[in-house]
C-alpha positions in Angstrom: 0.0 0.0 0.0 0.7 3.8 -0.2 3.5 5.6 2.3 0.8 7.8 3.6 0.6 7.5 7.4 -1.8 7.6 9.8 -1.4 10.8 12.1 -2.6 14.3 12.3 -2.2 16.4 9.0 -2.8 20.1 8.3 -4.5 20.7 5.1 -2.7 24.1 3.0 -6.2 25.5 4.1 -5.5 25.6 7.9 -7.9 22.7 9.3 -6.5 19.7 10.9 -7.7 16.2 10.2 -6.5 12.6 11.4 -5.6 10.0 8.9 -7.6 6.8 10.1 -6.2 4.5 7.1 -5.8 3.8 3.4 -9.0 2.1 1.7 -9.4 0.6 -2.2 -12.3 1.6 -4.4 -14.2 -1.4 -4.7 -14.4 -1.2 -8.8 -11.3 0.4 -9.5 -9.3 -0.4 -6.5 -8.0 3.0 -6.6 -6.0 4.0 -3.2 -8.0 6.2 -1.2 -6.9 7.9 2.5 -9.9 7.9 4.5 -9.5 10.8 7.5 -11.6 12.6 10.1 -11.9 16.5 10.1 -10.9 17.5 13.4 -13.3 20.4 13.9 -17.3 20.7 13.7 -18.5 17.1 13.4 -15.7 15.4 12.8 -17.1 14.2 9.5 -15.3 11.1 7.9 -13.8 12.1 4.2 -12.3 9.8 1.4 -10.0 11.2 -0.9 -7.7 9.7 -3.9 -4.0 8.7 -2.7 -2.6 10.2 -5.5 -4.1 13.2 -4.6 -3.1 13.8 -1.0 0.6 14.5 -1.4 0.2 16.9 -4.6 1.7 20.1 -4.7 -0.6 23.1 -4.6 0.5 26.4 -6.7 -1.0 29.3 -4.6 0.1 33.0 -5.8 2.5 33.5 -3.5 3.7 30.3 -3.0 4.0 26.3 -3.6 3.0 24.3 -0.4 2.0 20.5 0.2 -2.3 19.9 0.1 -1.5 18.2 3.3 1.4 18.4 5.6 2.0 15.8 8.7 1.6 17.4 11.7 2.1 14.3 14.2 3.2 11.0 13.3 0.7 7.5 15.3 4.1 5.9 14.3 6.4 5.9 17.3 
């Protein structure tokens, strides 16, 4: 599976959310990090693998779309 761990991560945006794992698409079986927004509800998202380590042009910058904050590996 993917190198993503599980651990807190700050989203380029500013909100924090916890990586719970890595999931498959049932028809594609396309990698996909499932994580928890930690704020409001704490709703449960799914997002493509490939897509959580991109690099995001901003205008006055290049950053990460999500940077790990705290590792759960010890």
């Amino acid at each position: 599976m993917n190198s993503i761990k599980k651990g807190i991560y700050k989203h380029y945006k500013g909100n924090l959310y916890e990586v719970i794992g890595i999931a498959r698409h049932s028809e594609t079986l396309e990698e996909m990090v499932v994580y928890k927004a930690l704020y409001g509800e704490g709703d449960i998202w799914v997002r493509p693998a490939r897509m959580w380590n991109e690099i995001i042009e901003l205008p006055e910058k290049t950053v990460k779309r999500f940077e790990l904050v705290e590792s759960d590996i010890q």
